[in-house]
LORO-87562 format. One record per residue (C-alpha): residue in one letter; y, z, x. Coordinates in Angstrom, 2 decimals. Last residue first. Layout:
// residues N
<site><residuo>a</residuo><v>Y</v><w>Z</w><u>X</u></site>
...
This chain:
// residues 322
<site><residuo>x</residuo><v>113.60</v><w>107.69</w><u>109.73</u></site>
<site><residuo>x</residuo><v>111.94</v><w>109.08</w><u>107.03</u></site>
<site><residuo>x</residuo><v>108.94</v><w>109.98</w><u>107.58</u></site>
<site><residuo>x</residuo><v>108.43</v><w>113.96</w><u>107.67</u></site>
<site><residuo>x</residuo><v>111.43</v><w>114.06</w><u>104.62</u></site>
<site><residuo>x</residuo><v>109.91</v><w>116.23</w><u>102.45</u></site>
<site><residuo>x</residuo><v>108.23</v><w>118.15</w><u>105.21</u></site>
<site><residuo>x</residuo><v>112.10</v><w>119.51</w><u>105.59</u></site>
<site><residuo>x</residuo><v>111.78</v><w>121.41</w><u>103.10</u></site>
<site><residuo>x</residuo><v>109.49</v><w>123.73</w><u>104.41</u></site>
<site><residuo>x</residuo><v>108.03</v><w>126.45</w><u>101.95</u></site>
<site><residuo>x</residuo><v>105.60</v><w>128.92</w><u>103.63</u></site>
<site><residuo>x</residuo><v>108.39</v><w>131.56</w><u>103.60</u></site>
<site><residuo>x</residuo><v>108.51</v><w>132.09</w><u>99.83</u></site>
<site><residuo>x</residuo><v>110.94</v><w>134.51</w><u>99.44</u></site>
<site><residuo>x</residuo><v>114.20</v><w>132.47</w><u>101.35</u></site>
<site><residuo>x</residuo><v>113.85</v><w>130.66</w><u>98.01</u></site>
<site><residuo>x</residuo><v>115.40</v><w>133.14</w><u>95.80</u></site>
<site><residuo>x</residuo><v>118.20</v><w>133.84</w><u>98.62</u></site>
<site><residuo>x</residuo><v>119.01</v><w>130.40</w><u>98.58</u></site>
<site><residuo>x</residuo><v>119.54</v><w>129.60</w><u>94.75</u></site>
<site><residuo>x</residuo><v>123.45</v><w>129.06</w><u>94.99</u></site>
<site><residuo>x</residuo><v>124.99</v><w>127.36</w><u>91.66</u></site>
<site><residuo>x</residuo><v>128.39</v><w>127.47</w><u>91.86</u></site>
<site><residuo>x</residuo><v>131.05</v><w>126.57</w><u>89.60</u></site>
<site><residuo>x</residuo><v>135.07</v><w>125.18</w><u>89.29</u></site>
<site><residuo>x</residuo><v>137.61</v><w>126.90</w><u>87.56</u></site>
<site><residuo>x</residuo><v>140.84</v><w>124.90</w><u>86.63</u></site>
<site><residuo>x</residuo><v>144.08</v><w>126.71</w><u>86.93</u></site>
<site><residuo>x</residuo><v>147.63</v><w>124.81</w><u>85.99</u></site>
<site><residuo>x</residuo><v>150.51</v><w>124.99</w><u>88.36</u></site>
<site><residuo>x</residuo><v>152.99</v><w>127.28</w><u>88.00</u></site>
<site><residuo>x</residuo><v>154.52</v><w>127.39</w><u>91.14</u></site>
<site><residuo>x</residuo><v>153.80</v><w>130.89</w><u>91.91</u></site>
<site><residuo>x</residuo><v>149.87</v><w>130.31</w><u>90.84</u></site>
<site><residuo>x</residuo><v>149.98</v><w>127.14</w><u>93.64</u></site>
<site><residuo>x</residuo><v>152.13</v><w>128.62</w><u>96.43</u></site>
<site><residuo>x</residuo><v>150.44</v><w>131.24</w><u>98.78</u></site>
<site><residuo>x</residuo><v>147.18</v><w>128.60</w><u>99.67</u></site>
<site><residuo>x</residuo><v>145.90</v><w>128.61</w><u>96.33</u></site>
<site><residuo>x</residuo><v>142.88</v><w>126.69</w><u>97.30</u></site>
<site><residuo>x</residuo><v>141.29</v><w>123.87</w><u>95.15</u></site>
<site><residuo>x</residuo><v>142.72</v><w>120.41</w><u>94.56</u></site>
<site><residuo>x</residuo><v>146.35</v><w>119.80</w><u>94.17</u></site>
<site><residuo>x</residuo><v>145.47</v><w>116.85</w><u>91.34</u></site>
<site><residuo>x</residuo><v>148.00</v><w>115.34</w><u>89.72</u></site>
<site><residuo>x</residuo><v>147.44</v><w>114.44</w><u>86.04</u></site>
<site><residuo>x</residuo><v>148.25</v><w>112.51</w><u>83.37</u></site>
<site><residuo>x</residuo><v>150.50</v><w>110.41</w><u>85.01</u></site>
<site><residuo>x</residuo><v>153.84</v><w>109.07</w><u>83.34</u></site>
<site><residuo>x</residuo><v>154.78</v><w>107.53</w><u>86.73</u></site>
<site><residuo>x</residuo><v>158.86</v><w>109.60</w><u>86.55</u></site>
<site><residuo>x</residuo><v>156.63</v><w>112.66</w><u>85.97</u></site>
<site><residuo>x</residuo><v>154.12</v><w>112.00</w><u>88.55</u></site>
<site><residuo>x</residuo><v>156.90</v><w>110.78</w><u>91.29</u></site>
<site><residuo>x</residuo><v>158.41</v><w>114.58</w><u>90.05</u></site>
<site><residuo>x</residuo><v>155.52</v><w>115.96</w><u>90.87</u></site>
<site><residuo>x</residuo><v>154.53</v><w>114.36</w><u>94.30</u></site>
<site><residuo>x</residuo><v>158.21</v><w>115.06</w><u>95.47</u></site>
<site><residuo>x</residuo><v>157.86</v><w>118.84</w><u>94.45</u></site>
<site><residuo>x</residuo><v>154.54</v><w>118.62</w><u>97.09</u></site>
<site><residuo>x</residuo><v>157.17</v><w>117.45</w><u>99.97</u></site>
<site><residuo>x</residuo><v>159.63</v><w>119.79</w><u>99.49</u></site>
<site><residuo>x</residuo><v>156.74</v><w>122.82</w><u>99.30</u></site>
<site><residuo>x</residuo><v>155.23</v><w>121.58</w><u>102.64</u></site>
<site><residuo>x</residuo><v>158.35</v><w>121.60</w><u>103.98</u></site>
<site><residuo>x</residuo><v>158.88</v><w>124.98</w><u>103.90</u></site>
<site><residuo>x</residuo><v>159.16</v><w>125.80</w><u>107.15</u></site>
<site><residuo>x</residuo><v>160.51</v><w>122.55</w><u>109.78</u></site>
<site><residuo>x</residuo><v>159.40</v><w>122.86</w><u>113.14</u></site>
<site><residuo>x</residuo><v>155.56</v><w>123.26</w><u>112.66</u></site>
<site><residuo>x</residuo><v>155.48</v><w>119.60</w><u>111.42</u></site>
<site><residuo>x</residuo><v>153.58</v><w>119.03</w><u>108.27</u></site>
<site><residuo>x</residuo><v>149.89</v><w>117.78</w><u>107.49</u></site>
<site><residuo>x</residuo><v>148.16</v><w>115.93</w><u>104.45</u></site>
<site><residuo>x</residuo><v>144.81</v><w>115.46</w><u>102.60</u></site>
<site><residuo>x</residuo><v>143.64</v><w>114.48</w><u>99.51</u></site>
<site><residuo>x</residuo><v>146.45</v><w>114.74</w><u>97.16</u></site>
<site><residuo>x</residuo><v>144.77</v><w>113.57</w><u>93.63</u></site>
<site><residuo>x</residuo><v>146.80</v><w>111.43</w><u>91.24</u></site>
<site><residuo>x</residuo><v>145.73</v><w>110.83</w><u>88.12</u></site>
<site><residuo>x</residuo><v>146.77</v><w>107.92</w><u>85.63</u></site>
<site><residuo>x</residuo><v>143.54</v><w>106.39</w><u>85.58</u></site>
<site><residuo>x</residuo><v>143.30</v><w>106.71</w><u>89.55</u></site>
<site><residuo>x</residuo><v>145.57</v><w>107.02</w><u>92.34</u></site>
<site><residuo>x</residuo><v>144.46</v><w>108.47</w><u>95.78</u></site>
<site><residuo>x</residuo><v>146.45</v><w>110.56</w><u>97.87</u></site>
<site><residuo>x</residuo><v>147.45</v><w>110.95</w><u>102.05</u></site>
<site><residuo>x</residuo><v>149.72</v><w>113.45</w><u>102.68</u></site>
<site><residuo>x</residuo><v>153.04</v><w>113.26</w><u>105.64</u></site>
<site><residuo>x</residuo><v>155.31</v><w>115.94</w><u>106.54</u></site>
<site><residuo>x</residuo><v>158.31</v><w>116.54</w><u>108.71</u></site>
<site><residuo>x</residuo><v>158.18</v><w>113.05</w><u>110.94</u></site>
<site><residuo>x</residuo><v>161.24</v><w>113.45</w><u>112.75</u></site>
<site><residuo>x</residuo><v>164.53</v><w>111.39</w><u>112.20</u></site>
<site><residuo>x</residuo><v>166.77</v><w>114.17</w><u>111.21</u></site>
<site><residuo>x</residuo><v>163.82</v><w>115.30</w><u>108.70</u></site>
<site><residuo>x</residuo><v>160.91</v><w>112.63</w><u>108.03</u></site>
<site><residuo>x</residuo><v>159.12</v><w>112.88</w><u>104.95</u></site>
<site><residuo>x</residuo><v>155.45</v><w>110.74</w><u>104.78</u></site>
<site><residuo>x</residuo><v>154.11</v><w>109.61</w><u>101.37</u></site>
<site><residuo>x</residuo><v>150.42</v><w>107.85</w><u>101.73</u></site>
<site><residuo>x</residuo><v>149.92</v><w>106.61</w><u>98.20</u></site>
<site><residuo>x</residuo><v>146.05</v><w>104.64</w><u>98.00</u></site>
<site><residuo>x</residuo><v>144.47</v><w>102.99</w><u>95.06</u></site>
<site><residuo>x</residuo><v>145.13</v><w>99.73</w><u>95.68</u></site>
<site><residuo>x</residuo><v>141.60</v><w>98.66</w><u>96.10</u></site>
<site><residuo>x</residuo><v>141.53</v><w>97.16</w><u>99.55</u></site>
<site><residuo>x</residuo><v>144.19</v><w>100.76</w><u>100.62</u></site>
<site><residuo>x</residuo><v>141.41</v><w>103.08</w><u>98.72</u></site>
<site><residuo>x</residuo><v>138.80</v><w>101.53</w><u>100.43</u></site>
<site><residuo>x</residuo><v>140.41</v><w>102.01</w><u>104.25</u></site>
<site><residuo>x</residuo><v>141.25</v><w>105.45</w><u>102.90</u></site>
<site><residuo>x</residuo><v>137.89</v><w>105.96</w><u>102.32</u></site>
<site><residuo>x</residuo><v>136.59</v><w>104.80</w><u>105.62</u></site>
<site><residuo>x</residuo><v>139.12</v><w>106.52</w><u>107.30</u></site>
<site><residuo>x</residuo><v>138.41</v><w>110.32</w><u>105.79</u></site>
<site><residuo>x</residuo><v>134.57</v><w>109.15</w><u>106.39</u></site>
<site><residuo>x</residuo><v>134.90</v><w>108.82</w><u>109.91</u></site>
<site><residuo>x</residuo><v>136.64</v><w>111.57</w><u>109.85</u></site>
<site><residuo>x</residuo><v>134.33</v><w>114.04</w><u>108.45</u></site>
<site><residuo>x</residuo><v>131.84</v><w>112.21</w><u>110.86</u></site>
<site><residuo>x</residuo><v>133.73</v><w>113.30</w><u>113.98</u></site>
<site><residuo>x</residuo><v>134.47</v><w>117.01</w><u>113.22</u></site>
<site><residuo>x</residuo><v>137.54</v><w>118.03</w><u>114.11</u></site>
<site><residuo>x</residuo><v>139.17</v><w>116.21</w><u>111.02</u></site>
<site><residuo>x</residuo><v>138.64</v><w>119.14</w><u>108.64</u></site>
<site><residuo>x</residuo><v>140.70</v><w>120.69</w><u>110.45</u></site>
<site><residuo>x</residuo><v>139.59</v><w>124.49</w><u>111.21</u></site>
<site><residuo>x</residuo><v>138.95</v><w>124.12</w><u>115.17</u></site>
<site><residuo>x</residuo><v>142.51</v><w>123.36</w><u>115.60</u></site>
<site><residuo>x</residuo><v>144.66</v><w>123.74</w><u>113.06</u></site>
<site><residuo>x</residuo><v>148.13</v><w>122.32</w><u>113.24</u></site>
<site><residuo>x</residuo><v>146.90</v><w>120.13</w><u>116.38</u></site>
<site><residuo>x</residuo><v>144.25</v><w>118.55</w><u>114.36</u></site>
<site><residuo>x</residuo><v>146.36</v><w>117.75</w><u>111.08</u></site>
<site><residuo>x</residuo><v>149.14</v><w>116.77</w><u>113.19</u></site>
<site><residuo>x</residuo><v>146.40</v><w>113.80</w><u>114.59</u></site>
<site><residuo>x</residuo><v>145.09</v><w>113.16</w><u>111.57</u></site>
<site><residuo>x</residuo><v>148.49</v><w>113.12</w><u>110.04</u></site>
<site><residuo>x</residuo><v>149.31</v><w>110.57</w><u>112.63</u></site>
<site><residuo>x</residuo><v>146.23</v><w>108.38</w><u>111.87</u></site>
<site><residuo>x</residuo><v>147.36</v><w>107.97</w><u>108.26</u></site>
<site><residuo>x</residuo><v>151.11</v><w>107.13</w><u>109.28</u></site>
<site><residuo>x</residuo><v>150.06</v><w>104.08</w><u>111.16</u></site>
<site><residuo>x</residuo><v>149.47</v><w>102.75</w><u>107.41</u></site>
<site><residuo>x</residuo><v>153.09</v><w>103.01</w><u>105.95</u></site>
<site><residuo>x</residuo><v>151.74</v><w>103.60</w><u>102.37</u></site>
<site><residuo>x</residuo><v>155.64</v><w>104.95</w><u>101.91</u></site>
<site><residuo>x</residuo><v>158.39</v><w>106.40</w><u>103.31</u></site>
<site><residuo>x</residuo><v>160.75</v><w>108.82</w><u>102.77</u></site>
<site><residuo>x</residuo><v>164.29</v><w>109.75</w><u>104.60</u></site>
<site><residuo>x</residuo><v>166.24</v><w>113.17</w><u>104.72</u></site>
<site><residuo>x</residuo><v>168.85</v><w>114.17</w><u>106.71</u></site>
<site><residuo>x</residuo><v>168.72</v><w>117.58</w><u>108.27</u></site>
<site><residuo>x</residuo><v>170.97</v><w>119.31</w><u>106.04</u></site>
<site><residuo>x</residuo><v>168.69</v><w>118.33</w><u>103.32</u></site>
<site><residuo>x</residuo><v>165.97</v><w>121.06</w><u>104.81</u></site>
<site><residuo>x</residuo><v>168.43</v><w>124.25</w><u>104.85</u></site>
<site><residuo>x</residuo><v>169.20</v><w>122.48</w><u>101.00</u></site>
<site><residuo>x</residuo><v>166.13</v><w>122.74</w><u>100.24</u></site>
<site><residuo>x</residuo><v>165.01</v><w>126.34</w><u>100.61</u></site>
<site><residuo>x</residuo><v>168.66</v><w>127.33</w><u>98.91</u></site>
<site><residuo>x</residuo><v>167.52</v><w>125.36</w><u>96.05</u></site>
<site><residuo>x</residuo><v>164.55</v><w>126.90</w><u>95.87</u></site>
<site><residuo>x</residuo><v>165.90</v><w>130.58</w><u>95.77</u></site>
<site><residuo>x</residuo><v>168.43</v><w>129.66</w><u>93.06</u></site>
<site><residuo>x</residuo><v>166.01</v><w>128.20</w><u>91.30</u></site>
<site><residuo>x</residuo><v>164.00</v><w>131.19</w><u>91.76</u></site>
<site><residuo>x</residuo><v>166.50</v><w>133.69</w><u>90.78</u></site>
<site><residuo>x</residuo><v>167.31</v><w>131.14</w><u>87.63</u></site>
<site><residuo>x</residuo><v>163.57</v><w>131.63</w><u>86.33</u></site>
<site><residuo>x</residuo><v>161.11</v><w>129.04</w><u>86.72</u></site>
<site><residuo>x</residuo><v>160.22</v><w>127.13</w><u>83.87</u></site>
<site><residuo>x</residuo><v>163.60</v><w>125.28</w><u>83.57</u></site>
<site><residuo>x</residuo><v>162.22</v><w>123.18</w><u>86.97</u></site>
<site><residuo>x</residuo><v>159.67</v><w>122.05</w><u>84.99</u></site>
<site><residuo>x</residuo><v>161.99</v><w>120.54</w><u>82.38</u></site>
<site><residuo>x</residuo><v>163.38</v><w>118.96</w><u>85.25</u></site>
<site><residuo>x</residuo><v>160.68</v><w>117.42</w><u>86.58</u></site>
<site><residuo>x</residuo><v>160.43</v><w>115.54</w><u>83.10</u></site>
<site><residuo>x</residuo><v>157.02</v><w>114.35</w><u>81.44</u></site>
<site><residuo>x</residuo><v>157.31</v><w>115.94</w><u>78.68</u></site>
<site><residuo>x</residuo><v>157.00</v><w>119.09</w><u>80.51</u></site>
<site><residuo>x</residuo><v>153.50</v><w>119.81</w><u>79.54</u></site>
<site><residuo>x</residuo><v>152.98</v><w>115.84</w><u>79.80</u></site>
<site><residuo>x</residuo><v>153.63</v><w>116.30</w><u>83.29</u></site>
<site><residuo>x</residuo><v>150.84</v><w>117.89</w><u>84.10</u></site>
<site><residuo>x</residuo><v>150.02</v><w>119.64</w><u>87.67</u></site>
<site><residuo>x</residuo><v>146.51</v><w>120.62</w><u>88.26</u></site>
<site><residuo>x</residuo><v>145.71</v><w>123.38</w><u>90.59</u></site>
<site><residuo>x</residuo><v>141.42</v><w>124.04</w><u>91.05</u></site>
<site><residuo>x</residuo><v>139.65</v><w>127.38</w><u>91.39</u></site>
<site><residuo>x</residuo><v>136.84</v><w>128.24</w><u>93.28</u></site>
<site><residuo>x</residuo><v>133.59</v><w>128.85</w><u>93.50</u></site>
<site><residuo>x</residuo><v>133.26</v><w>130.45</w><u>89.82</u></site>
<site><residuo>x</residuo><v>129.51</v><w>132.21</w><u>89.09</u></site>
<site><residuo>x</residuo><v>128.17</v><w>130.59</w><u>85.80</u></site>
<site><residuo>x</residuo><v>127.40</v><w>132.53</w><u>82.53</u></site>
<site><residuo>x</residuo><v>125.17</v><w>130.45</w><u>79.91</u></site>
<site><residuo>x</residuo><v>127.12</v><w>129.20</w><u>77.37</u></site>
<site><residuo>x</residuo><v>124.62</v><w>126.52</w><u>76.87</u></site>
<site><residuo>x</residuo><v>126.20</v><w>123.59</w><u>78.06</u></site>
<site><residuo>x</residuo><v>127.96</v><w>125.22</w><u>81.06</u></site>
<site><residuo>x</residuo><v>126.96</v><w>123.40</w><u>83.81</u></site>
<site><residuo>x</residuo><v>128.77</v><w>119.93</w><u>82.87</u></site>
<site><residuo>x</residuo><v>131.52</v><w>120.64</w><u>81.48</u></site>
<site><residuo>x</residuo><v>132.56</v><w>123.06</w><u>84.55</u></site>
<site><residuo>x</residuo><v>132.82</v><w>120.92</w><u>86.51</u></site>
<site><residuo>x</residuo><v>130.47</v><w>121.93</w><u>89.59</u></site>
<site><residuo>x</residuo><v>132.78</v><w>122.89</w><u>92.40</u></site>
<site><residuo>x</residuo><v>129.21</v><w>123.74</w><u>94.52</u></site>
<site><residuo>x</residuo><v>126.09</v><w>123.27</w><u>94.81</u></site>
<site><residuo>x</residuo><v>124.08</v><w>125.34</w><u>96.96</u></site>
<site><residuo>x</residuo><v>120.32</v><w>124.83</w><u>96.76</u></site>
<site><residuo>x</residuo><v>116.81</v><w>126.36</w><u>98.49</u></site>
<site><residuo>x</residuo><v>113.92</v><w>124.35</w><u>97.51</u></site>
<site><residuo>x</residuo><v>112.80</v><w>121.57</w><u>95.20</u></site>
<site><residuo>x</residuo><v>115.10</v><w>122.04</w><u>92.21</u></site>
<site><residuo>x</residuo><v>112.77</v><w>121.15</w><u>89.29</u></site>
<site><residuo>x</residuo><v>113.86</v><w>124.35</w><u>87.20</u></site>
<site><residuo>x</residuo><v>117.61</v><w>123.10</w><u>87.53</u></site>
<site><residuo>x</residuo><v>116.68</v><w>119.76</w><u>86.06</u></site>
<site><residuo>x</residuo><v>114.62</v><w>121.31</w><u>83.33</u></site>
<site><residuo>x</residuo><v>117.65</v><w>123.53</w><u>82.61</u></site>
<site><residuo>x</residuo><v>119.67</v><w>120.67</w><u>82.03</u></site>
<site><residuo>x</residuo><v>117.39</v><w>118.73</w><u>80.14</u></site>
<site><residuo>x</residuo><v>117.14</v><w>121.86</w><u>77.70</u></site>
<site><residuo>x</residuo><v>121.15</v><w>122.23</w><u>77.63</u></site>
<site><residuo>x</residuo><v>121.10</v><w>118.58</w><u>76.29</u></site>
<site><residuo>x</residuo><v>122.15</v><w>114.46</w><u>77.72</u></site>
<site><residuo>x</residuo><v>122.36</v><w>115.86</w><u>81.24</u></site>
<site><residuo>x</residuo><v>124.81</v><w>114.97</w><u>83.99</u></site>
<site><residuo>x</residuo><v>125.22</v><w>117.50</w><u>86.52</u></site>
<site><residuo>x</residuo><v>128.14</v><w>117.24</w><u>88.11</u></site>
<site><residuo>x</residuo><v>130.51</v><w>117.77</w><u>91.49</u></site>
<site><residuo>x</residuo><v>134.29</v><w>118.35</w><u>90.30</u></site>
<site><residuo>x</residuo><v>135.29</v><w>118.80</w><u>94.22</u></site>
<site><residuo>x</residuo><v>134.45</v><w>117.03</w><u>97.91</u></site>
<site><residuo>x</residuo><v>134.22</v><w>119.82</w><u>100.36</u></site>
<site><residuo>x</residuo><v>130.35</v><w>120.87</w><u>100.97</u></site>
<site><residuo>x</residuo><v>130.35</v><w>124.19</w><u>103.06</u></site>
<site><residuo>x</residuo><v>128.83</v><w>124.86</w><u>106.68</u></site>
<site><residuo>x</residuo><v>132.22</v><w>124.52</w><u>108.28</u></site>
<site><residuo>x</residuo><v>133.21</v><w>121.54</w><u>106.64</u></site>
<site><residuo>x</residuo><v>130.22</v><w>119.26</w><u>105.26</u></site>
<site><residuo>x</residuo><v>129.58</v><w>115.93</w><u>103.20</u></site>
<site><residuo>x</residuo><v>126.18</v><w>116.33</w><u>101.44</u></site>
<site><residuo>x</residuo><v>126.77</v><w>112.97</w><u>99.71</u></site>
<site><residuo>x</residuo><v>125.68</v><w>114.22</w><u>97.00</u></site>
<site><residuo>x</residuo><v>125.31</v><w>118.02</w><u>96.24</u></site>
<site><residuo>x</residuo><v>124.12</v><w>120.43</w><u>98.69</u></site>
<site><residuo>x</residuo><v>120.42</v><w>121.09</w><u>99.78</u></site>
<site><residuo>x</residuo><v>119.60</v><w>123.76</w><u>102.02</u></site>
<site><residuo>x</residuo><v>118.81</v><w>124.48</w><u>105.60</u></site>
<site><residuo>x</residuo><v>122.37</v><w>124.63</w><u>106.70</u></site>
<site><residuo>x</residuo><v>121.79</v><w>121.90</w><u>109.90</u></site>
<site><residuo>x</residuo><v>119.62</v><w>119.87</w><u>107.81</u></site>
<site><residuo>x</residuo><v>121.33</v><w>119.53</w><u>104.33</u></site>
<site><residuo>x</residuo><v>119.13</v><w>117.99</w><u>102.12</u></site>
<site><residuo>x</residuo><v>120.86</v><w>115.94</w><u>99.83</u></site>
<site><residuo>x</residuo><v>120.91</v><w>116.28</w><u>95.78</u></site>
<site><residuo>x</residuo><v>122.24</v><w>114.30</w><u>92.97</u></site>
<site><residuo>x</residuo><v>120.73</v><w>115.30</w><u>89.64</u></site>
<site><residuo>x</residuo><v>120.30</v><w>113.45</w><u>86.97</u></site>
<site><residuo>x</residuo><v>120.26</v><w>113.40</w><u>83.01</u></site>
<site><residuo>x</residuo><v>118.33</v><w>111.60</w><u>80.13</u></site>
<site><residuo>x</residuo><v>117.47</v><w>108.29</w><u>81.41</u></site>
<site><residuo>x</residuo><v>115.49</v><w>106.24</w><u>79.24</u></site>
<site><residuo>x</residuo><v>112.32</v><w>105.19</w><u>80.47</u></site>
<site><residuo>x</residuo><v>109.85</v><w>106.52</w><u>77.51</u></site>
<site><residuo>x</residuo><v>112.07</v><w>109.89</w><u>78.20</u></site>
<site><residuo>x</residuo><v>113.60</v><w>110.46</w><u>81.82</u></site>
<site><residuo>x</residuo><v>114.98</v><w>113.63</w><u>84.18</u></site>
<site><residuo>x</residuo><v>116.10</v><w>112.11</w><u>87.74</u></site>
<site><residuo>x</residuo><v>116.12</v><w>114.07</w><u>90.32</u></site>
<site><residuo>x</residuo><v>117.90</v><w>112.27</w><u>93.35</u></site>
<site><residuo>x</residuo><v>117.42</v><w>113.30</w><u>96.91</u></site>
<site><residuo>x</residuo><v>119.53</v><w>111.36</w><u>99.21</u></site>
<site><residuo>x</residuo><v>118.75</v><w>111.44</w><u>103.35</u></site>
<site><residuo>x</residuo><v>122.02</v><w>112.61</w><u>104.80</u></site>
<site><residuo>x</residuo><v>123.67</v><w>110.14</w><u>107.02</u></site>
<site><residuo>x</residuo><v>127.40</v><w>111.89</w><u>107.53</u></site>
<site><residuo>x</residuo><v>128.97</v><w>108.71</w><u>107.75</u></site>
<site><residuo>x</residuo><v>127.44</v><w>106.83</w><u>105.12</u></site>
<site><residuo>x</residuo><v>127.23</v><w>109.92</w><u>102.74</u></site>
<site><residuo>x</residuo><v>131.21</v><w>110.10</w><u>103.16</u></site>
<site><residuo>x</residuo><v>132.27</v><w>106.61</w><u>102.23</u></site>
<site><residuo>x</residuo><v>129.59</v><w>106.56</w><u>99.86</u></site>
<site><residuo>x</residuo><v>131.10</v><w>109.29</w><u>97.69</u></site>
<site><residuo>x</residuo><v>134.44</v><w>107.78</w><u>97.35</u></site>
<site><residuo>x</residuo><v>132.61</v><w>104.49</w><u>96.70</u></site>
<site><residuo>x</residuo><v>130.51</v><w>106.08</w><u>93.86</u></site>
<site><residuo>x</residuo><v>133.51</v><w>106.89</w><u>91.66</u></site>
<site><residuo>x</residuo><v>133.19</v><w>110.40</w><u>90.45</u></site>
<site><residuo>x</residuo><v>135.74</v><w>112.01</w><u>92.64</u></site>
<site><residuo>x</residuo><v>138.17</v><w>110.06</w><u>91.25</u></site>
<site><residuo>x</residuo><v>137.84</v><w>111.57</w><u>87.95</u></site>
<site><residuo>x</residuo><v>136.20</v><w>110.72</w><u>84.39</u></site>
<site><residuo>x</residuo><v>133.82</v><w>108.36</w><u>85.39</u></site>
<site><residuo>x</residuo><v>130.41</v><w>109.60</w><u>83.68</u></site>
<site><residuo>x</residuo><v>127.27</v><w>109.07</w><u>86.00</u></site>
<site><residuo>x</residuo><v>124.21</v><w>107.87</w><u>84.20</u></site>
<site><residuo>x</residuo><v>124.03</v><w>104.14</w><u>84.77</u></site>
<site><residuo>x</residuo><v>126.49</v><w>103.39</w><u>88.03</u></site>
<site><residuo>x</residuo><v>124.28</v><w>106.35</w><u>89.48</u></site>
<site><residuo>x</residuo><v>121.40</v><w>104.98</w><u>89.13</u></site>
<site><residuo>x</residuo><v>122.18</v><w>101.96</w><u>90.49</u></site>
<site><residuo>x</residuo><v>123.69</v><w>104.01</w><u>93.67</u></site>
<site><residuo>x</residuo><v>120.55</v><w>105.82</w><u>93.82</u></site>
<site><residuo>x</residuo><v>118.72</v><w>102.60</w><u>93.66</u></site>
<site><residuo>x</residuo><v>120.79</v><w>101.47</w><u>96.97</u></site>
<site><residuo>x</residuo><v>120.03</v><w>104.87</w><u>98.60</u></site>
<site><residuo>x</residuo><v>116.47</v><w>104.98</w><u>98.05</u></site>
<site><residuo>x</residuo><v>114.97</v><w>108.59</w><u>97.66</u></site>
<site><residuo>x</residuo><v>114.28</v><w>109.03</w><u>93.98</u></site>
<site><residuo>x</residuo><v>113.01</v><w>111.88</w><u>92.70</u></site>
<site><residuo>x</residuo><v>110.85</v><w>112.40</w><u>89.04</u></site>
<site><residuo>x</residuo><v>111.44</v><w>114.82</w><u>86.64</u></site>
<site><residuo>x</residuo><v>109.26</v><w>114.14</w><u>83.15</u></site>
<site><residuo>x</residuo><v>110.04</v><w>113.92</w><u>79.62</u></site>
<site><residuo>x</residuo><v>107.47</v><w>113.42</w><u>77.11</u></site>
């Protein structure tokens, strides 16, 4: 008979996790989601689904305090919102599925749930957002061939745009460390209130990953300097022939660099024979125009179900932890 039981403990969470959860992306590996989870201290909430002891799907919760609702492992927040992308919920059937999601303890938002993973069943799923992907191997893995794709107006158009930056002089660098704790500090100045980096244990996990990613080789920071000023600088991880672009910054002097700097992470990925690179979700003006490939990612948001039973306090669940 299978039966939905939680599990609390961090360290067997992380067991657990190592036995059930597939590694397809980056954002799967259990380091990348420690890093944030041991900064931002939420309390984890596992269900786990099992069969005469054999594990047949999981899912990784945390209760959120401050939003009154549980997001998905690690529970990371920006602005209210969970940020890290391609969350799961590894089941072995659409009925252990569904018995996960009927055993959700109170209100839920999950979000940028693969969508292999939630849609089993066909069931319909609300999109959160949508994800840009690069591949090279549409192009056979030449820039150039991507560069055909646009039409000669906007060749035209982007060559202009780069040649008012090449005029400048331009130099790259790369996994230059200090350069991580400038684009923190661009980062901040560029936006304010709305970097992610603002908030203290967002970037205490930022550094703690990159600090793992550097120990494991896993970590491209790229920084373009124009006439001898920084211009631009991102921070990505490398995995299994994927690159992701985590985070980066750019100088307000110099529009457009952003796009010169995000063309150099494709045709590195073509000339690298990756699979994948990774511009995560948000369109941000330049994504659908640069052909970039759309991946929609879900949401599951019970909290206006929940709000009707007023008597239920999640919290309780937690009355001695410490």
């Amino acid at each position: 008979m299978l039966r939905v039981r939680v599990c609390e403990d961090l360290d067997e969470c992380a067991y657990l996790w190592g036995r059930v959860w597939p590694q397809t992306c980056f954002f799967d590996l259990w380091p990348v989601r420690a890093s944030f989870a041991t900064c931002f201290k939420r309390l984890p909430y596992f269900l786990i689904a099992d069969q005469s002891g054999k594990i047949e799907g999981m899912m990784a919760l945390n209760w959120i305090e401050e939003e009154q609702y549980f997001g998905h492992f690690p529970g990371e927040t920006y602005h209210g919102q969970t940020w890290l992308e391609q969350n799961r919920i590894p089941a072995r059937s659409p009925q252990v599925l569904n018995i996960l999601l009927d055993s959700m303890p109170g209100p839920v938002q999950l979000r940028y749930l693969a969508g292999e993973s939630v849609l089993m069943d066909g069931s319909p799923l609300a999109v959160d957002e949508i994800g840009y992907l690069f591949l090279p191997r549409n192009y056979n893995f030449s820039f150039q061939n991507y560069m055909q794709s646009f039409s000669g107006k906007s060749r035209k158009k982007l060559a202009r745009e780069s040649a008012g930056l090449q005029h400048f002089g331009v130099t790259w660098r790369y996994n230059h460390f200090p350069d991580v704790d400038q684009l923190f500090r661009m980062n901040m100045a560029n936006f304010g209130e709305w970097s992610y980096f603002k908030d203290s244990r967002f970037l205490a996990s930022f550094e703690k990953l990159v600090h793992w990613l550097s120990q494991n080789n896993m970590l491209r920071v790229t920084t373009l300097s124009l006439g001898g000023t920084v211009a631009a600088i991102d921070i990505g991880a490398l995995w299994n022939r994927s690159y992701t672009v985590l985070a980066g910054a750019t100088h307000p002097d110099f529009p457009g660099v952003a796009k010169m700097i995000n063309f150099h992470h494709m045709e590195w990925g073509c000339r690298q024979g990756l699979e994948i690179v990774d511009f995560l979700c948000g369109d941000f003006g330049w994504k659908k125009r640069f052909h970039l490939t759309s991946r929609p990612l879900y949401k599951i948001d019970r909290q206006a179900e929940w709000n009707v039973f007023p008597e239920f306090t999640v919290p309780s669940l937690y009355a001695n932890a410490q």
